[in-house]
LUMMIRO-116531 format. One record per residue: y, x, z of N, C-alpha, C in turn. Coordinates in steps of 0.1 Angstrom, whole numbers, padded with zeros to 4 digits, always signed. Each point is the difference from the previous one (the first is absolute). Example, Ala and Ser with C-alpha at 12.3 -4.5 7.8 and 13.67 -1.06 7.14 Angstrom:
-0057+0132+0078+0012-0009+0000+0012+0009+0000+0011-0004-0007+0011+0009+0000+0011-0008+0008
This chain:
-0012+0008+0000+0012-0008+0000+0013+0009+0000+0010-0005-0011+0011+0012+0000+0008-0006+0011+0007+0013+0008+0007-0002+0007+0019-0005-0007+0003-0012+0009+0012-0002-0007+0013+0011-0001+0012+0000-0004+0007+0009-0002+0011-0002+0008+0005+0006+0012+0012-0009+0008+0011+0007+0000+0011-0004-0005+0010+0010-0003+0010-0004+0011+0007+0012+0007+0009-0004+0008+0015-0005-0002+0009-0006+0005+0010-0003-0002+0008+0009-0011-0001+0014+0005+0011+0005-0010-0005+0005-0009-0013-0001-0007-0006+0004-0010+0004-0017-0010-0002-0008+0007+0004-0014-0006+0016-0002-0002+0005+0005+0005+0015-0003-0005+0006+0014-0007-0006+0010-0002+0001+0007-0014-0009-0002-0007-0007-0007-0007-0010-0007-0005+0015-0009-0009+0000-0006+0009+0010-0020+0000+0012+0006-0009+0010+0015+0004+0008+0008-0003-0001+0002-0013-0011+0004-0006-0008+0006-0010+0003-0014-0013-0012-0003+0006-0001-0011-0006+0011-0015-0005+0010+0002+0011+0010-0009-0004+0008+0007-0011+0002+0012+0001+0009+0006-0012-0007+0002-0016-0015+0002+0005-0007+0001-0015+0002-0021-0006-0005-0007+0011-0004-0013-0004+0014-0007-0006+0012+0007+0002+0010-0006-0003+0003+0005-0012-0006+0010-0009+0003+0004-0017-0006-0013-0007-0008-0003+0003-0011-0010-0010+0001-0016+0009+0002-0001+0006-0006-0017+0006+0012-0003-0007-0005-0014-0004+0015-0011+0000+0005-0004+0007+0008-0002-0003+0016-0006+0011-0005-0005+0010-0004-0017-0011-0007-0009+0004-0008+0001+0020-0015+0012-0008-0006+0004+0015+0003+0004+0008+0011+0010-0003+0012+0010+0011+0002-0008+0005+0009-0013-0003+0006-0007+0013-0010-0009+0006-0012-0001+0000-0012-0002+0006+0001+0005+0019+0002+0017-0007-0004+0009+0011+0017+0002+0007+0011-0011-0008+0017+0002+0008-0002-0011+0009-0007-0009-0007-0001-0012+0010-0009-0001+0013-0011+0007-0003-0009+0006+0018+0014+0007+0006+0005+0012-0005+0008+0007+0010+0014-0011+0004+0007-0006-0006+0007-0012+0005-0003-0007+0010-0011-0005+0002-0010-0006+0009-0005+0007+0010-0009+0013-0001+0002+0006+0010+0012+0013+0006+0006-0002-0006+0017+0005+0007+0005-0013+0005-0001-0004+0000+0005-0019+0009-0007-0001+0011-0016+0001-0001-0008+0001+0015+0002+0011+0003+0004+0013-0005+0001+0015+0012+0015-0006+0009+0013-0006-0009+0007-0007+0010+0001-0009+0004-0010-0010+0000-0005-0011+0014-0004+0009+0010-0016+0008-0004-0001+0008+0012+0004+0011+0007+0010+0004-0005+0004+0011+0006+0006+0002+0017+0010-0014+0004+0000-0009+0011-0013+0004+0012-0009-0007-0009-0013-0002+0008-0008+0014+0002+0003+0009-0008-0008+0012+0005+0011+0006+0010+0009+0004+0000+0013+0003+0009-0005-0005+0011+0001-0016+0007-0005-0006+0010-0015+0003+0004-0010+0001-0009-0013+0001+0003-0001+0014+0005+0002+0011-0005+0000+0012+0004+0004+0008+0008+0019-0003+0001+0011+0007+0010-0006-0002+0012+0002-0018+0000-0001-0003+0013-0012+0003+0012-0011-0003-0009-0011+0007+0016+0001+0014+0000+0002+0008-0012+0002+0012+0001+0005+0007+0012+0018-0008+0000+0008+0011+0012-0007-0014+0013-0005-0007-0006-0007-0011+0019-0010+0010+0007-0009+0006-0012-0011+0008+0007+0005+0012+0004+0012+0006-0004+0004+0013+0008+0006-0001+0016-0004-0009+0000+0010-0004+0016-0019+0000+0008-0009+0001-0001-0008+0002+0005-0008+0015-0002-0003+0008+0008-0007+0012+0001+0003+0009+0010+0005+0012-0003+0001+0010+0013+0013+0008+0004+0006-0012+0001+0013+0001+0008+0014+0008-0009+0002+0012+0003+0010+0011-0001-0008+0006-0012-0013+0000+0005-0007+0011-0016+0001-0007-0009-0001-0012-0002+0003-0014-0011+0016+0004-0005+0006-0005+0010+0017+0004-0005+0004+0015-0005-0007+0015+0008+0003+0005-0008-0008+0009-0015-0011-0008-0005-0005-0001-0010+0002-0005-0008+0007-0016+0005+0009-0005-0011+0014+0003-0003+0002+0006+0008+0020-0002-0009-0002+0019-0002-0010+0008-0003-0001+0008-0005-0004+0000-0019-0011-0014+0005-0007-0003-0013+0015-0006-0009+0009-0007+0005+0008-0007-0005+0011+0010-0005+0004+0017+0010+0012+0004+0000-0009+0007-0014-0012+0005-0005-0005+0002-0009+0001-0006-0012-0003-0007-0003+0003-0013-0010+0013-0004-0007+0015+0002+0014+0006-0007-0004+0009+0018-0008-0005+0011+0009+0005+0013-0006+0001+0004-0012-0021-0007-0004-0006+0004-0013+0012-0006-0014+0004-0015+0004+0004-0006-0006+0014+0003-0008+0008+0006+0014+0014+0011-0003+0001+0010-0006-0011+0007-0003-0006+0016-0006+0000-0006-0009-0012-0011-0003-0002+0000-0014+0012-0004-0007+0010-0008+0003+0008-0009-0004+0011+0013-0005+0006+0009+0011+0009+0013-0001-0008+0006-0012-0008+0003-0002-0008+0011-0008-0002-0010-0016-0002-0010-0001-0003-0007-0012+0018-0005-0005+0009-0002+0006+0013-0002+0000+0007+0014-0011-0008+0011+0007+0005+0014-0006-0008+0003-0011-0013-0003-0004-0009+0000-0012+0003-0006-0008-0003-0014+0004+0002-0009-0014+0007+0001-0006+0014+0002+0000+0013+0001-0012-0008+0010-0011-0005+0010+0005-0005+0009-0007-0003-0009-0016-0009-0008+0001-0007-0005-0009-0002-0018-0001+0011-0004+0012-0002-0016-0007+0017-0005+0005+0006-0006-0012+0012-0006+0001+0002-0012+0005+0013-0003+0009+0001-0009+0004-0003-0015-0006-0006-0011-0001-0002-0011-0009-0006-0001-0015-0008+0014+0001-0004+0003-0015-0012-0008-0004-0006-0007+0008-0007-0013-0003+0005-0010-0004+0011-0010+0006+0008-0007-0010+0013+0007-0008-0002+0009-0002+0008+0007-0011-0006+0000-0012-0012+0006-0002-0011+0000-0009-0004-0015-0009+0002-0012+0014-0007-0008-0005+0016-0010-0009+0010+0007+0004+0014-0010-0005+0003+0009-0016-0007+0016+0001+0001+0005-0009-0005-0001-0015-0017-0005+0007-0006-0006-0014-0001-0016-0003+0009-0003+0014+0002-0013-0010-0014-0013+0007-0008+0008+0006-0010-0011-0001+0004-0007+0014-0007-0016-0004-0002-0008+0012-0013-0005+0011+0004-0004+0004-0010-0003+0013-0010-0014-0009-0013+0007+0002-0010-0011-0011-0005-0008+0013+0005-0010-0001-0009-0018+0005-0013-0003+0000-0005-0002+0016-0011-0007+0004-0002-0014-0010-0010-0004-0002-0001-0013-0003+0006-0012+0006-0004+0005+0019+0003-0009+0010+0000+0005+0011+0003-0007+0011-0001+0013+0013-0006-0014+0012+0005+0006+0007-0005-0014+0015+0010+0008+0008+0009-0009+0009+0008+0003+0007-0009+0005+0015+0003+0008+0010-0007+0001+0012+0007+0005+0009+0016-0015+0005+0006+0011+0007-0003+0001+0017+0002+0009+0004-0008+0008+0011+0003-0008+0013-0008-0004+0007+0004-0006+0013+0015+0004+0008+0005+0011+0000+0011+0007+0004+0003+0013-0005+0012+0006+0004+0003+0012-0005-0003+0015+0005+0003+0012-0007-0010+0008+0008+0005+0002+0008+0014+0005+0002+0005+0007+0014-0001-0013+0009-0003-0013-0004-0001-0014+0016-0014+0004+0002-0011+0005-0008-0016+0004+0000+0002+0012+0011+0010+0008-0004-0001+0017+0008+0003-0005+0014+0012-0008+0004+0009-0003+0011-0013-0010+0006-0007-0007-0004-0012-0011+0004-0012+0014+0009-0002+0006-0010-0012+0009+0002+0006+0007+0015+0013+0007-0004+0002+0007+0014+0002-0004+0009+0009-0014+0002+0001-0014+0011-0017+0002+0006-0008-0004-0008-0016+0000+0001-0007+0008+0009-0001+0014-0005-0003+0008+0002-0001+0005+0013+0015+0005+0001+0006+0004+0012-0001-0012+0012+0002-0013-0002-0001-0007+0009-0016-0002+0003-0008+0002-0009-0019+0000+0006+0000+0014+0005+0010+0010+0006-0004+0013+0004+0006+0000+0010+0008-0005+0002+0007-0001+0013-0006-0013+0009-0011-0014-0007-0003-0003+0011-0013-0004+0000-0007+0008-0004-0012+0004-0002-0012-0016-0004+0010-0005-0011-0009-0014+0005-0014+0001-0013-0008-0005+0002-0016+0001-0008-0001-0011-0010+0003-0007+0006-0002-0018-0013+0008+0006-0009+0016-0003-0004+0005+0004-0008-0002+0014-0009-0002+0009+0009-0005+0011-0012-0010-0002-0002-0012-0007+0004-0013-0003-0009+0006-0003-0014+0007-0013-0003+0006-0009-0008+0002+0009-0009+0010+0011+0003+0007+0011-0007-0012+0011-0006-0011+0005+0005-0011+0007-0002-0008-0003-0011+0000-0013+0003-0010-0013-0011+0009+0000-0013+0011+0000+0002+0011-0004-0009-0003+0012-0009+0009+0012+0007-0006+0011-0006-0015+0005-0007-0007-0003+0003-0013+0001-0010-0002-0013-0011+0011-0008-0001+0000-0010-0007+0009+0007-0012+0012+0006+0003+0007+0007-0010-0011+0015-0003-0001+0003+0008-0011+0013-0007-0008-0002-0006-0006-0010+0000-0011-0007-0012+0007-0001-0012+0012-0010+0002+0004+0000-0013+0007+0010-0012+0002+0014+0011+0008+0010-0010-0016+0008-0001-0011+0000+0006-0012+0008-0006-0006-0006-0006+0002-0017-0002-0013-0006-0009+0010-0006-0012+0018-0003-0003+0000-0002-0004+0012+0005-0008+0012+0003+0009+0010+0011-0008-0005+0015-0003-0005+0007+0006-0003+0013-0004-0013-0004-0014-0005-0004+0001-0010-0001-0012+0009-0008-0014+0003-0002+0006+0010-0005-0013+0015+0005-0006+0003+0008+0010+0011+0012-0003-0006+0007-0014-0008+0003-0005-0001+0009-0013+0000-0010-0010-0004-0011+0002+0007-0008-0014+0017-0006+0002+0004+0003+0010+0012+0001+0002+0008+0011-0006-0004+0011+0002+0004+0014-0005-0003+0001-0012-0008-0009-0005-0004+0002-0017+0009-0012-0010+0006-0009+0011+0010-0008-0006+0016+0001-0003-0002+0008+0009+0014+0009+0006+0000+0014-0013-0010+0006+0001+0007+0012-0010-0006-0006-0018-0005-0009+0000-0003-0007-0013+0015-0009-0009+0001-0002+0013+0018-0005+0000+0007+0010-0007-0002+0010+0011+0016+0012-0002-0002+0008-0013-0010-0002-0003-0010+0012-0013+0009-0011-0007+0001-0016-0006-0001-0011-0006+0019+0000-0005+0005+0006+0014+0018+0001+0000+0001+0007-0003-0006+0014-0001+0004+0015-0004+0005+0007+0015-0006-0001+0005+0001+0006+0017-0008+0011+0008-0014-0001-0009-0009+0006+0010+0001+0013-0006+0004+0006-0009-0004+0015-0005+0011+0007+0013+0009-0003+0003+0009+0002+0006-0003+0001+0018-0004-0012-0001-0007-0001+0018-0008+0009+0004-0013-0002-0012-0010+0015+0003+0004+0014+0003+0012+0006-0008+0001+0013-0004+0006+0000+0020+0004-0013+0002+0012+0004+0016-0010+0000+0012-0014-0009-0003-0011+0000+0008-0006+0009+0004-0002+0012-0013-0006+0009+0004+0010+0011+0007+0015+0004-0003+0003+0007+0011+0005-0007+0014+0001-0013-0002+0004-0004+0017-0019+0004+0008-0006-0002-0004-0017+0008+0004+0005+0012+0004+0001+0008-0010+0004+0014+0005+0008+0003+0011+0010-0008-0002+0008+0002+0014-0006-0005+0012-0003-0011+0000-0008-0003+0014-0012+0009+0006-0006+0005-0010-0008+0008+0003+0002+0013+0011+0008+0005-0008+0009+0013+0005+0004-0005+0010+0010-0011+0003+0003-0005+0012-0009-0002+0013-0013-0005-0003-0010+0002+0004-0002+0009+0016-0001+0009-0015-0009+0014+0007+0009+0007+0007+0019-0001-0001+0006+0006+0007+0000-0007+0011+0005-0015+0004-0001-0007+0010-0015+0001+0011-0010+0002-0006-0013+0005+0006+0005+0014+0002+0000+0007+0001+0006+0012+0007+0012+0002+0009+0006-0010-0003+0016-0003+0012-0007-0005+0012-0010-0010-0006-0006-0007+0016-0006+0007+0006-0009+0008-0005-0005+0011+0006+0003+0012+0005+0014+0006-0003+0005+0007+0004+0009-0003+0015+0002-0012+0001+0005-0006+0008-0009+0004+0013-0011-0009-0006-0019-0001+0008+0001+0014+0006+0004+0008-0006-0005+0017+0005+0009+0000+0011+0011-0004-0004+0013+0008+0009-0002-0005+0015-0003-0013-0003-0001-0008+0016-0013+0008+0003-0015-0004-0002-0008+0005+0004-0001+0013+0003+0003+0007-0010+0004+0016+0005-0017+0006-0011-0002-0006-0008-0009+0005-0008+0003+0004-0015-0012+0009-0007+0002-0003-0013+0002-0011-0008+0011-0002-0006+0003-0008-0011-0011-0006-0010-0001+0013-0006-0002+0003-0015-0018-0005-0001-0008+0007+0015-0013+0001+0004-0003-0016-0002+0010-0009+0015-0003-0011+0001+0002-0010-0014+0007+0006-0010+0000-0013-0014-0011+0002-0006-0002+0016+0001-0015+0001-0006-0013-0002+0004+0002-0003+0012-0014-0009+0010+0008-0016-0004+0004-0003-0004+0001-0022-0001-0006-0001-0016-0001+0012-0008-0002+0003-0018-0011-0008+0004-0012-0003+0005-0010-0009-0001+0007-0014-0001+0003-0003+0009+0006-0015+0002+0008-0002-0017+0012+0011-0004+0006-0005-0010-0006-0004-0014-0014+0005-0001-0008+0003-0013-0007-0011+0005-0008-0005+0011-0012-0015+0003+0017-0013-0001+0012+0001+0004+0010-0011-0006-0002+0002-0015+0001+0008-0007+0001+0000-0017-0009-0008-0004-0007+0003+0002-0015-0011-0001+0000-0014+0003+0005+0000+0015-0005-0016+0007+0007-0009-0006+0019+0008+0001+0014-0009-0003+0002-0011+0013-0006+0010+0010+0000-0011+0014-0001+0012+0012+0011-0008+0008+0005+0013+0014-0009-0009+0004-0010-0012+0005-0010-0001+0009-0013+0002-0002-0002+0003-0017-0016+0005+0001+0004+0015+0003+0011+0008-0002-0002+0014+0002+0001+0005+0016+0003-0008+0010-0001-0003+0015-0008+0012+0004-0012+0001-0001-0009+0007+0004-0001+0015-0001+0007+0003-0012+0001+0010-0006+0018+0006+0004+0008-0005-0003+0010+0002+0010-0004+0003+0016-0008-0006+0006+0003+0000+0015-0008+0016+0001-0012-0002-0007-0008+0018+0001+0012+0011+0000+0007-0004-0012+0008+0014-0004+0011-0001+0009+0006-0009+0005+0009+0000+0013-0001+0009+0010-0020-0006+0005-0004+0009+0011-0002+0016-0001-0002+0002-0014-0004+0014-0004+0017+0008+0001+0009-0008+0000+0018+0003+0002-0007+0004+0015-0004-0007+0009+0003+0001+0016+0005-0009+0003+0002-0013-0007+0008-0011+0008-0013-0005+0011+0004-0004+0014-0011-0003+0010-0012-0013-0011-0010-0002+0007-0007-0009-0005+0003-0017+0003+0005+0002+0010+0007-0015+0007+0014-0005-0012+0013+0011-0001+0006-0006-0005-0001-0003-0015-0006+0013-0005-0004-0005-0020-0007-0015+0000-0012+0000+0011-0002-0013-0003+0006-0016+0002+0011+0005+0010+0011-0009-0002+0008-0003-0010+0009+0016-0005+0010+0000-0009-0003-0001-0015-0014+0001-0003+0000+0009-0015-0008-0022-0006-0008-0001+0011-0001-0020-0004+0015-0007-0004+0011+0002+0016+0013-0007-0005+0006+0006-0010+0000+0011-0004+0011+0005-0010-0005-0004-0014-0012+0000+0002-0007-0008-0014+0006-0012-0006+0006-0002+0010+0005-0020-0005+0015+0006+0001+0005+0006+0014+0013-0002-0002+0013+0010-0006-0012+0014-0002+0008+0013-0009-0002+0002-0011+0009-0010-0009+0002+0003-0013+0008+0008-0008+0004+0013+0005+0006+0009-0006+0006-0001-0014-0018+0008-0009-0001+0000-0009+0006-0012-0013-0004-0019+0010-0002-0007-0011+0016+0000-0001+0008+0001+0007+0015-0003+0006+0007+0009-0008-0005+0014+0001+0006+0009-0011+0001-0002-0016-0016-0007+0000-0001+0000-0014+0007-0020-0006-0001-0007+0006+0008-0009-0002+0020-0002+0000+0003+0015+0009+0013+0001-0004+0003+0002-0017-0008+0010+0007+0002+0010-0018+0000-0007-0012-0014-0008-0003-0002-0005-0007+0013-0016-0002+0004-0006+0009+0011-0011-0002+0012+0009+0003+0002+0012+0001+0016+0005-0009-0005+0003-0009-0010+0006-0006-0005-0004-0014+0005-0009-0013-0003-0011+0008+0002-0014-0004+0010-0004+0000+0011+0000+0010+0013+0001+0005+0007+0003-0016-0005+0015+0000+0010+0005-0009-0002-0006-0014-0006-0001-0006-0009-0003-0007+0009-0017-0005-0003-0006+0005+0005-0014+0004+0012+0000+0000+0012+0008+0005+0013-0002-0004+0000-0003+0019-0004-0001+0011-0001-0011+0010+0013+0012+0010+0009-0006+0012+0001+0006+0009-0010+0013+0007+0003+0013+0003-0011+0009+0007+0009+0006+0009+0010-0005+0008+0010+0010+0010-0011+0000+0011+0004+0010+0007-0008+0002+0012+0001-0011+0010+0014-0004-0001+0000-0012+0011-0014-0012+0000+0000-0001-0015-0011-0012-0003-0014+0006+0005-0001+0010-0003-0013+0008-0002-0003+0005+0013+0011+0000+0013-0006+0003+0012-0004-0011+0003+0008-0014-0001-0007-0011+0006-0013-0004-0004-0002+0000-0012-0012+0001-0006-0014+0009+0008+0008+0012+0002-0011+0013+0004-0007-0008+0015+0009-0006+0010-0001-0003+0012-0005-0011+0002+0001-0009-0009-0012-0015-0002-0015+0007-0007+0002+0007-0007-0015+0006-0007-0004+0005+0011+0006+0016+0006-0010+0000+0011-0005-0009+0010+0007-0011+0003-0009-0010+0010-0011-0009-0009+0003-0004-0012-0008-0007-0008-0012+0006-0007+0001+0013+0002-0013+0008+0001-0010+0001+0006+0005-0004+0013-0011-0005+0013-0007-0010-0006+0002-0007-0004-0006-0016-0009-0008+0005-0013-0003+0011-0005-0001+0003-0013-0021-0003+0000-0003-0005-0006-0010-0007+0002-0012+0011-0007-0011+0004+0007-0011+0016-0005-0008-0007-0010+0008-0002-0013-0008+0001-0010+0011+0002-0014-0001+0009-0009+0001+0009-0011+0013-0010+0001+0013+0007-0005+0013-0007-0005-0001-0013+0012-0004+0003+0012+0005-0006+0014+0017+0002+0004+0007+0011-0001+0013+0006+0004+0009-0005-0014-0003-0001-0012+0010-0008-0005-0001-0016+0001-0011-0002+0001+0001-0015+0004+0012-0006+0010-0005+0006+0008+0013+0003+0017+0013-0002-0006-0003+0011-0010+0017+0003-0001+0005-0012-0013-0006-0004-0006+0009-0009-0005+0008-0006-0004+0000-0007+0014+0017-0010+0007+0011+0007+0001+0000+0013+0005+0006+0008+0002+0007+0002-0016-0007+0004-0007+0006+0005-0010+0003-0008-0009-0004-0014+0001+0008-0012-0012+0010-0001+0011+0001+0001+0013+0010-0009+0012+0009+0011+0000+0007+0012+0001+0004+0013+0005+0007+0006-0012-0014+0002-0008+0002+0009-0014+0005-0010-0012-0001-0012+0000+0001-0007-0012-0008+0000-0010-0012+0005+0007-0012+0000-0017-0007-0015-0003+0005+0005-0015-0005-0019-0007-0018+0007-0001-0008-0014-0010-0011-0004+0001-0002+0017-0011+0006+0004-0009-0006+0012-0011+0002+0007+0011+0013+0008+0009+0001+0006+0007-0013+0004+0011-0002-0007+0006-0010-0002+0011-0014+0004-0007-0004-0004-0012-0010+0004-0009-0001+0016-0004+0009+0000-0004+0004+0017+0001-0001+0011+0013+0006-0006+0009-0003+0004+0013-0015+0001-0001-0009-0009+0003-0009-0003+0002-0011+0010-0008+0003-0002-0016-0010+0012-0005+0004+0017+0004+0011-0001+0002+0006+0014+0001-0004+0009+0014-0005-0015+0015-0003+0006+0008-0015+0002-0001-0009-0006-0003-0007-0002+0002-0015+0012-0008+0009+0003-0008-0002+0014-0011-0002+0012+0007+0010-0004+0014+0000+0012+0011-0004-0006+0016-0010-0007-0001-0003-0006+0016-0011+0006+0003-0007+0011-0011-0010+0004+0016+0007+0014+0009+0015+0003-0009+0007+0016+0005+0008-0008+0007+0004-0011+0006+0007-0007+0007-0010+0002+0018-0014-0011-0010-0010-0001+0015+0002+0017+0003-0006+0007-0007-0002+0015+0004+0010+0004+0009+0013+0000+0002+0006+0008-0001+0007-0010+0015-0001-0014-0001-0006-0004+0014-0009+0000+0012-0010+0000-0004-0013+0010+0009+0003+0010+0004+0003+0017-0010+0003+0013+0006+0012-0002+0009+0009-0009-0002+0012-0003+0005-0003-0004+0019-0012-0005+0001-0006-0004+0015-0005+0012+0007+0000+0010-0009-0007+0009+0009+0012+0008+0006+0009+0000-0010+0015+0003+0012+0006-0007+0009-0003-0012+0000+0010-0009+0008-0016+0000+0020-0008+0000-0009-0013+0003+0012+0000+0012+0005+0004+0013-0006+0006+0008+0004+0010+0004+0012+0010-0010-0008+0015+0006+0014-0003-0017+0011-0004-0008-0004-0005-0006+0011-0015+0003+0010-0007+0009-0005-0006+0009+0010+0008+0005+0008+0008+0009-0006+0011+0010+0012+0005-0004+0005+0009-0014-0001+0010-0006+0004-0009-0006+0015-0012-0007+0000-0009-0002+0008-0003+0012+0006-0007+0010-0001-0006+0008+0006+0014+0010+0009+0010+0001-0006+0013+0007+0010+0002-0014+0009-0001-0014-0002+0004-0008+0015-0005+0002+0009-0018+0001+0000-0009-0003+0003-0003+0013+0010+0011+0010-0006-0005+0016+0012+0014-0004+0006+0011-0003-0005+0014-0003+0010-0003-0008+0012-0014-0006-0003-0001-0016+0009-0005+0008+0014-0011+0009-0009-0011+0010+0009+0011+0007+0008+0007+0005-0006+0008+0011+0007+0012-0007+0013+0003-0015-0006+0013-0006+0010-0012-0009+0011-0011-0004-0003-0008+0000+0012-0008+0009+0009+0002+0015-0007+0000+0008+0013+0007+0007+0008
């Protein structure tokens, strides 16, 4: 019996990439707006749901941080958070100073007013407008959240729990699987307007840059990691190299759990707190995805013609890092999250957010990666930070 062939997300949406730009020389019109009218439809239900994943996810998220181990809880998290929200400003300063290099302000609707072409029509669409808006979704979630953590009540976050694996169902059984015929409608389109030769050539060096960004930001955290703990740097990144190669593969900070927590211990972090910190950081230290979702929507920013001052782009940075904590462990989980944010904040229409979407996702297992090695620093200086109280305590009770 042959075994079936299972291709992972981002083999399927460069696949969808591929394929939308070949299928758009030969198909007729006619069928093309076939595949305009699914993405119409399903860009209508990503904003009905986007509301509801915001509420499903934020909110038990920061409910459940209000339960665990006290002070080590608090300072594991607003380390995980001062991480995330840093990654975000690096990348943002550093992609601010690249990109001009090679992509002009509004040179996507420049291009498209240049040749003249117009926006080709769905057949039909279906309206789906969203129970509420996102920032009353974000402001609901946090009301939520924070108030089930401060009074520890069980009924209602069951509610919220249930709820939550009700939207996680539906972005792993039915938006993520359907995202590459999204992405294949989306660049079938822009091939269709005279857009995509153009997008590609900018996809492949905004890649490059994230990349490089990467690998320097993995060495800042770590260098940090040394300073406090008073260790090799350079030793300790190259003891987490396991963990960053089994993320390449998984495209998941909780199946690589096991394998992070080893290479932690082989750092010297105690065995008590890795297996505290390197579980929570898995959910709530998203460095990597934070970095690479900046980058990639000033990308898009620029690209688009859209506002990108810093002012916009801090508030932005500082709702992502909390909305990361919500980012749901399965493949293109962290743009999901981000979303709301970036139609509500950034201004990205339904092509926009589609572009986002293939452009991150091209790069989500060096995102996970680069989140995981990223735990072994933050379990790091929260060893020390523990283990120097813990002798002060020894020392002021004798």
């Amino acid at each position: 019996m042959k075994k079936k062939i299972h291709l992972g997300l981002l083999p399927k949406v460069l696949l969808a990439i591929v394929l939308g730009v070949v299928c758009s020389r030969f198909l007729p019109m006619g069928v093309m707006r076939v595949f305009f009218t699914f993405n119409a439809v399903f860009g209508n239900f990503l904003n009905f749901i986007i509301p509801l994943i915001i509420v499903g996810l934020v909110a038990p998220g920061i409910a459940e941080l209000g339960k665990g181990a006290g002070r080590l809880l608090g300072l594991t998290a607003l380390l995980a958070y001062l991480s995330t929200v840093i990654a975000g400003f690096f990348s943002y300063g550093i992609c601010r100073g690249v990109y001009p290099s090679f992509l002009k302000m509004g040179d996507f609707v420049s291009s498209q007013a240049e040749m003249g072409t117009e926006s080709i029509a769905p057949y039909f669409t279906i309206e789906m407008p969203p129970v509420m808006g996102v920032m009353s979704a974000l402001v609901l979630a946090f009301v939520l959240g924070l108030g089930l953590a401060a009074v520890q009540g069980e009924t209602f976050k069951n509610v919220l729990s249930e709820f939550r694996e009700v939207v996680t169902l539906t972005i792993s059984k039915v938006v993520i699987p359907l995202f590459p015929l999204y992405i294949f409608g989306i660049f079938m389109k822009l091939c269709a307007e005279g857009e995509v030769g153009r997008i590609l050539q900018v996809f492949i060096k905004v890649i490059a840059v994230i990349f490089a960004i990467h690998i320097v930001w993995l060495l800042l955290q770590f260098l940090v990691a040394g300073a406090v703990s008073r260790k090799n740097p350079f030793r300790c990144l190259w003891n987490m190299l396991s963990a960053y190669v089994t993320a390449l593969g998984t495209q998941s900070s909780a199946a690589t759990i096991p394998v992070t927590l080893a290479q932690a211990r082989k750092n010297g972090v105690s065995e008590g707190i890795a297996d505290f910190v390197i579980p929570l950081c898995a959910t709530i230290h998203l460095s990597g995805s934070t970095l690479k979702i900046v980058a990639c929507a000033y990308a898009i920013v620029l690209m688009g013609g859209l506002p990108g001052g810093l002012g916009l782009f801090a508030g932005f940075i500082f709702m992502l890092g909390i909305t990361m904590v919500a980012a749901p462990g399965v493949p293109g989980g962290a743009i999901m999250a981000a979303l709301g944010l970036l139609s509500s904040m950034l201004g990205f229409d339904e092509t926009l957010l589609g572009m986002m979407i293939a452009l991150y996702i091209t790069m989500d297992s060096f995102g996970t990666a680069c989140n995981v090695t990223g735990d072994g620093a933050i379990a790091l200086i929260v060893d020390t930070v523990y283990r120097r109280k813990e002798r002060k305590e020894v020392v002021a009770d004798a």
